[in-house]
ZANU-693229 format. One record per atom (N, C-alpha, C): residue number from 1; x, y, z. Coordinates in steps of 0.2 Angstrom, whole numbers. Last residue first. Layout:
# ZANU-693229
{nr NUM, x X, y Y, z Z}
...
***
This chain:
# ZANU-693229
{nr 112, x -27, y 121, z 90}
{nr 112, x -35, y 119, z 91}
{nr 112, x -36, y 121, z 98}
{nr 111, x -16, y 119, z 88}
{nr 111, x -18, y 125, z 88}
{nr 111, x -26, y 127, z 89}
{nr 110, x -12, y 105, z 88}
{nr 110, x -9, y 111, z 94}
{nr 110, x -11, y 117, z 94}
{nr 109, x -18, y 103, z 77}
{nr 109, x -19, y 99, z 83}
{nr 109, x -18, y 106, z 88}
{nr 108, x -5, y 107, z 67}
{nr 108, x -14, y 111, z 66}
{nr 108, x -20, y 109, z 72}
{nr 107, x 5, y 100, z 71}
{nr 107, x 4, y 109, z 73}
{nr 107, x -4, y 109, z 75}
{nr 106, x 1, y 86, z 67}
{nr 106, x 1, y 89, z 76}
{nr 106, x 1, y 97, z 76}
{nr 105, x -1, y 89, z 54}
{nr 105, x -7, y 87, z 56}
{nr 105, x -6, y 87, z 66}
{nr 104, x 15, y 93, z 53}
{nr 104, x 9, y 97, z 49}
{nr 104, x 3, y 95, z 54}
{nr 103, x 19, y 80, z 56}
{nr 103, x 22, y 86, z 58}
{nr 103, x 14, y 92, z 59}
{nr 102, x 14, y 72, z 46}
{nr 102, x 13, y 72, z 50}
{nr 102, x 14, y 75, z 58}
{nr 101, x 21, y 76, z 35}
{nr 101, x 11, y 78, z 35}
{nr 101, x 10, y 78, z 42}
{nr 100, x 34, y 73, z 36}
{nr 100, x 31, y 82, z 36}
{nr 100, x 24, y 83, z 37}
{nr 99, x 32, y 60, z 36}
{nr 99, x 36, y 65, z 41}
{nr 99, x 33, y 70, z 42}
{nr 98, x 29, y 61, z 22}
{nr 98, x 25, y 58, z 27}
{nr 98, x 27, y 61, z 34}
{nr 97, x 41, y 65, z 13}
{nr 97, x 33, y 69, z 12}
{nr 97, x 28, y 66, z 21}
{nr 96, x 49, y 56, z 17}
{nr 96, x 50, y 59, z 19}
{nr 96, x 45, y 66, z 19}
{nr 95, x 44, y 45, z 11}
{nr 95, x 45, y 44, z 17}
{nr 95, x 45, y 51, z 22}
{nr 94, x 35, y 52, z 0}
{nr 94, x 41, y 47, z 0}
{nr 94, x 40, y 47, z 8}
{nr 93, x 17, y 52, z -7}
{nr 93, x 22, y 54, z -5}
{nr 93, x 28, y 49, z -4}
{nr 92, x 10, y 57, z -23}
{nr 92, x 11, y 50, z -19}
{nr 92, x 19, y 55, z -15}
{nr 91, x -5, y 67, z -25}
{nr 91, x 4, y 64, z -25}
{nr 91, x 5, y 58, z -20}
{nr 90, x -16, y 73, z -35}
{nr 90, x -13, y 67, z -32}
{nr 90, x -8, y 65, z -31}
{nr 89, x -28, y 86, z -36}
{nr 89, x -20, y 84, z -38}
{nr 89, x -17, y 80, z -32}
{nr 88, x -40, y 95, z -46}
{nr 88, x -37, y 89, z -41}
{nr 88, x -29, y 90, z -41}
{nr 87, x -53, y 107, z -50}
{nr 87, x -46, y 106, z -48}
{nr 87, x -45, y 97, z -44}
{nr 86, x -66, y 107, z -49}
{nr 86, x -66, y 111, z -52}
{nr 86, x -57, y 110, z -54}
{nr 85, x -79, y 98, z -44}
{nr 85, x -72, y 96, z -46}
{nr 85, x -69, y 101, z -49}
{nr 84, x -93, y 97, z -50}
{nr 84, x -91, y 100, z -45}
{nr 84, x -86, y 103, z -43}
{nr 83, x -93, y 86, z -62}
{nr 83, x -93, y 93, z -62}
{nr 83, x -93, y 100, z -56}
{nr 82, x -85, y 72, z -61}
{nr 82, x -88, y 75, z -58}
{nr 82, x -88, y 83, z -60}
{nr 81, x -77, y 68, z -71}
{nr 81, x -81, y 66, z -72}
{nr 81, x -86, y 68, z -67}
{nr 80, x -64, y 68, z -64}
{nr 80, x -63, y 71, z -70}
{nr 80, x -72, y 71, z -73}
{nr 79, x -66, y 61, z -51}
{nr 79, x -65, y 68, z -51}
{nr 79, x -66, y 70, z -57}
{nr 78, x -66, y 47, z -57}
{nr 78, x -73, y 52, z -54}
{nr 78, x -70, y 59, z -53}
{nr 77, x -53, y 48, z -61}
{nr 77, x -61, y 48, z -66}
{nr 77, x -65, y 51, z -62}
{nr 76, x -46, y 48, z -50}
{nr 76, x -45, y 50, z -54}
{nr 76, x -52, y 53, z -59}
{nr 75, x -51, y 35, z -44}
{nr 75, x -53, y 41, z -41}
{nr 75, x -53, y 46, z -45}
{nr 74, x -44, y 26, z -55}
{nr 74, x -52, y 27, z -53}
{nr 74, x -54, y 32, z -50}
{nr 73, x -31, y 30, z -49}
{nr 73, x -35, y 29, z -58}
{nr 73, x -42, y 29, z -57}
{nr 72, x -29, y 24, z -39}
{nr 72, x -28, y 29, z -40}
{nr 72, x -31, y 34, z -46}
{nr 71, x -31, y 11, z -36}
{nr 71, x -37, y 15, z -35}
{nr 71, x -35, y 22, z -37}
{nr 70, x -19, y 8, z -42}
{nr 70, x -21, y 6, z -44}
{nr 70, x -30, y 10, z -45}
{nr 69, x -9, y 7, z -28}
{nr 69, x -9, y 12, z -34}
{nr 69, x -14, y 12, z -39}
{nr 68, x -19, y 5, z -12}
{nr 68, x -17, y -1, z -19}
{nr 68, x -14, y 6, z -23}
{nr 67, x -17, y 18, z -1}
{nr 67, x -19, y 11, z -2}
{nr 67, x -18, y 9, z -10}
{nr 66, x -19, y 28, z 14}
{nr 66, x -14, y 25, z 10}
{nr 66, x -19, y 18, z 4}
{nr 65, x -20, y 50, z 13}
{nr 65, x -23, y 38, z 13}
{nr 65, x -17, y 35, z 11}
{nr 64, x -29, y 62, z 16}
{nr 64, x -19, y 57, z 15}
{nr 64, x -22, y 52, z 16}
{nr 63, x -38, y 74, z 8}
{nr 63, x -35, y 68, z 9}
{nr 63, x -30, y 65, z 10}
{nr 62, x -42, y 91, z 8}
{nr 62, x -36, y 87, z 10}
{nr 62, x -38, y 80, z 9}
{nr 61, x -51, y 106, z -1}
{nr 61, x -51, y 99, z 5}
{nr 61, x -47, y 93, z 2}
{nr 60, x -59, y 120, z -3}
{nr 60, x -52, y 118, z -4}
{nr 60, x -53, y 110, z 1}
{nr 59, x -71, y 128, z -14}
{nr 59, x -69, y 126, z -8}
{nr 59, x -63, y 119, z -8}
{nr 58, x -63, y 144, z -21}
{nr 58, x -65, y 135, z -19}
{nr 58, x -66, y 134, z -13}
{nr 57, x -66, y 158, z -33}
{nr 57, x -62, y 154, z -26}
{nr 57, x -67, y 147, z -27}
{nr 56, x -68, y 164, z -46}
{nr 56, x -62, y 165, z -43}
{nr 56, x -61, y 164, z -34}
{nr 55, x -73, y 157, z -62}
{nr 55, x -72, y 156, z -55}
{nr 55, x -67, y 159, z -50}
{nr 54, x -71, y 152, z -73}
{nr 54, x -74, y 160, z -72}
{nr 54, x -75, y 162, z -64}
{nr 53, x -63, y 141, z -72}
{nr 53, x -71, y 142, z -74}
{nr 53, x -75, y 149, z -73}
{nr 52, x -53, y 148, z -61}
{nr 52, x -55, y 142, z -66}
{nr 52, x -63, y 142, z -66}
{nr 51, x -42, y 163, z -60}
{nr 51, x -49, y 161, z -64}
{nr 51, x -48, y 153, z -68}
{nr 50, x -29, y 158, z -48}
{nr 50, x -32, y 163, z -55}
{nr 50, x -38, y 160, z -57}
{nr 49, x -27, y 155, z -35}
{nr 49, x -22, y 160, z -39}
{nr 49, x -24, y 163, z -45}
{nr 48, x -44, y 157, z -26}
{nr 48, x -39, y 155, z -31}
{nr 48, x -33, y 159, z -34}
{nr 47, x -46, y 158, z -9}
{nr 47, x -47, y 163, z -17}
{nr 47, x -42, y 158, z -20}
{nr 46, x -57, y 148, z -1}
{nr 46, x -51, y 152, z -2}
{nr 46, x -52, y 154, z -9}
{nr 45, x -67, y 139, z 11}
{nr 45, x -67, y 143, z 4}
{nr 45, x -63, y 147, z 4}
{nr 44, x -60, y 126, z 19}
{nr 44, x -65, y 128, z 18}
{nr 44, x -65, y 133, z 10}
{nr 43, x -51, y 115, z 23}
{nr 43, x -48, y 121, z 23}
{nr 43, x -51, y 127, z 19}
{nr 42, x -55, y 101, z 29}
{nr 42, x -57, y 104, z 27}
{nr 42, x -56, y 111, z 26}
{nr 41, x -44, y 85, z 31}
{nr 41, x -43, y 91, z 32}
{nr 41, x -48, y 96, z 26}
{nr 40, x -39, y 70, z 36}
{nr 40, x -43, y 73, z 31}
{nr 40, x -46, y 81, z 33}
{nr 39, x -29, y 55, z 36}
{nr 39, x -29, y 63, z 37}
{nr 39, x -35, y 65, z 32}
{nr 38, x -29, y 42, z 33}
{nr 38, x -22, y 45, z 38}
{nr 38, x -27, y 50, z 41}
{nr 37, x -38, y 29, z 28}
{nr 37, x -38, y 37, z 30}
{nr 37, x -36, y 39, z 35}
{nr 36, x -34, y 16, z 20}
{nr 36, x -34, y 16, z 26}
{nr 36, x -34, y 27, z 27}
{nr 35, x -46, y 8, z 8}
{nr 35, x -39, y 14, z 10}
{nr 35, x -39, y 14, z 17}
{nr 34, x -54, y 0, z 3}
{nr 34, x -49, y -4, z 9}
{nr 34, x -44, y 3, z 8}
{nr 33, x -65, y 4, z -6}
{nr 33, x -58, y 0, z -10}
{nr 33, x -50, y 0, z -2}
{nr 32, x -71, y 11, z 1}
{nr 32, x -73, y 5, z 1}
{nr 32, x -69, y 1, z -3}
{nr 31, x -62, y 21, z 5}
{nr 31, x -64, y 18, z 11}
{nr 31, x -66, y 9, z 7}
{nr 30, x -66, y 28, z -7}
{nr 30, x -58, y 26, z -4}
{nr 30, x -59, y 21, z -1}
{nr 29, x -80, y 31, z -8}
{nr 29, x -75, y 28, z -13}
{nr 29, x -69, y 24, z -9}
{nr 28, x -79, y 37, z 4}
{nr 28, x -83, y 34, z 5}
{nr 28, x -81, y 29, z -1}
{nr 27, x -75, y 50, z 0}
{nr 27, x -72, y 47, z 6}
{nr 27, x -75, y 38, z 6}
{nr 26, x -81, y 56, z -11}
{nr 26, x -75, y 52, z -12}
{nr 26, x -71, y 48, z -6}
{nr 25, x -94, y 59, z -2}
{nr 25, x -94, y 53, z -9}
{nr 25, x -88, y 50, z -9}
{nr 24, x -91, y 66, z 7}
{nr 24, x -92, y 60, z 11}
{nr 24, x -91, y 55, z 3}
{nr 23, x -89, y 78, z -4}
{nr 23, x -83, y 73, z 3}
{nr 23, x -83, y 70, z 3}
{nr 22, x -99, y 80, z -7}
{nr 22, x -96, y 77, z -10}
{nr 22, x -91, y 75, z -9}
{nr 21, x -109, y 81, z 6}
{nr 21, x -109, y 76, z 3}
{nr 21, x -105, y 73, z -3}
{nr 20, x -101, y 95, z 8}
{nr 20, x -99, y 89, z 12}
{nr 20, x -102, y 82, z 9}
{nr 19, x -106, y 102, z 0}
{nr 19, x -99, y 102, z 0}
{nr 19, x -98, y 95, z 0}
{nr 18, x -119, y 104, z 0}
{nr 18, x -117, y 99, z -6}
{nr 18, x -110, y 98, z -5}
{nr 17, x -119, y 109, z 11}
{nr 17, x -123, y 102, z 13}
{nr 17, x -119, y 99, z 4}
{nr 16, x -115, y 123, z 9}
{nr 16, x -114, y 117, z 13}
{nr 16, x -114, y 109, z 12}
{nr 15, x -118, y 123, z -10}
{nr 15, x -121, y 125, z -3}
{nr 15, x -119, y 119, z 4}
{nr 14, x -109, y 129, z -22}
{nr 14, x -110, y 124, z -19}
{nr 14, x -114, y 125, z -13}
{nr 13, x -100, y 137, z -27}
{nr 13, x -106, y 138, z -29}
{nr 13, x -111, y 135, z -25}
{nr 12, x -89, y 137, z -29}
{nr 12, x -89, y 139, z -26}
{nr 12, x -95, y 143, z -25}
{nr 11, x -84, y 117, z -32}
{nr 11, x -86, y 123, z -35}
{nr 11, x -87, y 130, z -31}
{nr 10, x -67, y 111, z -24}
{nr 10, x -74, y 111, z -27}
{nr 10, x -77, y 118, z -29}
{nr 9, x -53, y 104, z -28}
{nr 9, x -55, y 111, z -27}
{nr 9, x -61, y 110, z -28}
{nr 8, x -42, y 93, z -17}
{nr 8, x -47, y 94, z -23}
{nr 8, x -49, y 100, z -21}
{nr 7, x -27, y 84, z -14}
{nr 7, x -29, y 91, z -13}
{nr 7, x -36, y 90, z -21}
{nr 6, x -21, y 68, z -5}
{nr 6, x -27, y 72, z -13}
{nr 6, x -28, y 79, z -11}
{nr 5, x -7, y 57, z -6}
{nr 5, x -9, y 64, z -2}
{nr 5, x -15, y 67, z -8}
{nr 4, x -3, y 42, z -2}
{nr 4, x -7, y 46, z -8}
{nr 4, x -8, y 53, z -2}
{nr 3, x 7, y 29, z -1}
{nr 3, x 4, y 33, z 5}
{nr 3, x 3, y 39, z 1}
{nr 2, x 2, y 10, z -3}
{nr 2, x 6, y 15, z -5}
{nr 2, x 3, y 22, z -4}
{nr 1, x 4, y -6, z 0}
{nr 1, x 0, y 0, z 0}
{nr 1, x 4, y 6, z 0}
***
């Protein structure tokens, strides 16, 4: 199993409830293809660096899972195939990206 970090941007049009149902969808995806869900972080509505879809902010939200390379491709689709989707981007981290998320997910703890 192999350890995936997903950053998506969704529309900015969207009403609460559609945010998170589209959340709980991909979440729900991952989960039933046996991801195991490190981290999941909602970093709500931010301005974009520039106009997508005439669009000038998102709602912004984090994934780190670990699981098969393979579902990676599939998730893929549904983002490419969902119109809410306005942005994705899926890294695979090294050893050393892992460290840092989870550096990252104690600050953001400690500030709570």
């Amino acid at each position: 199993m192999n350890h995936y970090e997903t950053v998506f941007i969704l529309n900015p049009v969207l009403s609460e409830d559609q945010v998170k149902e589209a959340v709980k969808k991909y979440e729900d995806f991952l989960v039933s293809k046996d991801a195991k869900m490190v981290n999941k972080e909602n970093w709500g509505l931010k301005k974009l660096a520039y106009p997508i879809q005439h669009k000038k902010s998102g709602f912004y939200n984090l994934f780190e899972y670990q699981v098969a390379g393979e579902v990676i491709d599939e998730l893929e689709l549904m983002f490419r195939r969902d119109e809410r989707i306005m942005r994705y981007l899926t890294v695979k981290l090294d050893k050393y990206a892992v460290e840092w998320a989870e550096k990252r997910v104690k600050r953001n703890q400690d500030k709570s």
